[in-house]
BAVO-571968 format. One line per field, with one value per residue (C-alpha): residue number from 1; residue in three letters; x negated, y, z. Coordinates in steps of 0.1 Angstrom, whole numbers. Each point is the difference from the previous one (the first is absolute). Example, Ala and Ser with C-alpha at 12.3 -4.5 7.8 and 13.67 -1.06 7.14 Angstrom:
k [1  2] $
r [ALA  SER] $
px [-123  -14] $
py [-45  34] $
pz [78  -7] $
END
This chain:
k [1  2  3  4  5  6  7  8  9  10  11  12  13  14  15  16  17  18  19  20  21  22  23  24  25  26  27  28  29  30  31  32  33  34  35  36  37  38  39  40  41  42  43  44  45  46  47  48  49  50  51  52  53  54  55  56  57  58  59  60  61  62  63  64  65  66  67  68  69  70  71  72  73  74  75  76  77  78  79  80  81  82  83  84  85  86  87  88  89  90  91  92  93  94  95  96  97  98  99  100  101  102  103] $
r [UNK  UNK  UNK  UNK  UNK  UNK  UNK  UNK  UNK  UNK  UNK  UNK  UNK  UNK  UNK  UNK  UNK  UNK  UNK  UNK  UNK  UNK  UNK  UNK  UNK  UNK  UNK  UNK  UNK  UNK  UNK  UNK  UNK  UNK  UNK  UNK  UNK  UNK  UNK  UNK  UNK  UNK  UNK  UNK  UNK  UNK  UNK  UNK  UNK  UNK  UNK  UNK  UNK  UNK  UNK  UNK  UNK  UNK  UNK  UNK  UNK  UNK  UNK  UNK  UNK  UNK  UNK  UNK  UNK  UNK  UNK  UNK  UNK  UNK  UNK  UNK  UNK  UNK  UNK  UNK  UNK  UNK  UNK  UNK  UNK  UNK  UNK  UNK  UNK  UNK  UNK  UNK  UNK  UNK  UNK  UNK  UNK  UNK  UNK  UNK  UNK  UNK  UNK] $
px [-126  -23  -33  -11  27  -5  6  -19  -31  5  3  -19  -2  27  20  30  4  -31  14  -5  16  33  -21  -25  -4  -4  1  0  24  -35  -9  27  9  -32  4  33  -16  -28  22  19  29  12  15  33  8  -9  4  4  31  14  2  14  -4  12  -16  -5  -21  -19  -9  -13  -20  -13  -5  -36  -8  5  -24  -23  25  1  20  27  7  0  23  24  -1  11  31  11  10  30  1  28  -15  -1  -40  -11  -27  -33  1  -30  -9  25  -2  17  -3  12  -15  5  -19  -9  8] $
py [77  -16  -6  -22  -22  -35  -2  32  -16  -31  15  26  23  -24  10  19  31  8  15  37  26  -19  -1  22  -7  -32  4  -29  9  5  22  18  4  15  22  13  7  16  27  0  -24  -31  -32  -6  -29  -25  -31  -17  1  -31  4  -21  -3  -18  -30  16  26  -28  -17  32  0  -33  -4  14  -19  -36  2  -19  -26  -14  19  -22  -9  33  15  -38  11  36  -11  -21  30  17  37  10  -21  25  -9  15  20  -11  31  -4  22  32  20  29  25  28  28  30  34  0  29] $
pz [-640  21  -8  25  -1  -10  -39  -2  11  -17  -33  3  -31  -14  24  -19  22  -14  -31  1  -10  13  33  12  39  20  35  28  29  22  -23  -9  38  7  -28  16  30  -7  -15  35  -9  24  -16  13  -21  -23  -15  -37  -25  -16  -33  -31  -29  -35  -15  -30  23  16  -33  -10  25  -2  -37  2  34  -19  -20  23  -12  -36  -24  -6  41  10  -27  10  34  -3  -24  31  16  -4  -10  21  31  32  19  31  -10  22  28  11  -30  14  28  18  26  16  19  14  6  39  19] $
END
């Protein structure tokens, strides 16, 4: 996960990768390169994953984010969406990369 990606800053501590023990490292890809290299490793690769998920998943996820809205708007929107609905997950979120020990 990235933790300097946008919806990291913007929620902050409500941001929900911040839900140990499920996760117990964040890492930006600056970082987690520089990590990696201090420990003699070279980044060959990297980029992000796309990744989907169910509506039911995403209303999950958004349940506790609407209560900025009132009660009854929020739980109207999230019935609007179908359970079985396949949504991009927002990347920006995921990273990847790839290194290699240097000779």
């Amino acid at each position: 996960w990235n933790a300097e990606s946008l919806s990291a800053r913007l929620l902050g501590r409500q941001w929900h990768e911040y839900s140990p023990p499920s996760v117990v490292r964040w890492f930006s890809p600056t970082n987690l390169g520089r990590l990696c290299e201090s420990y003699g490793f070279q980044k060959i690769a990297g980029g992000r994953p796309s990744k989907w998920i169910s509506g039911a998943h995403a209303k999950s996820l958004l349940s506790y984010k609407l209560t900025r809205f009132p009660l009854s708007l929020g739980k109207h929107l999230l019935r609007m969406v179908p359970d079985k609905l396949r949504l991009p997950y927002p990347s920006e979120d995921l990273f990847w990369q790839l290194f290699k020990k240097s000779a």
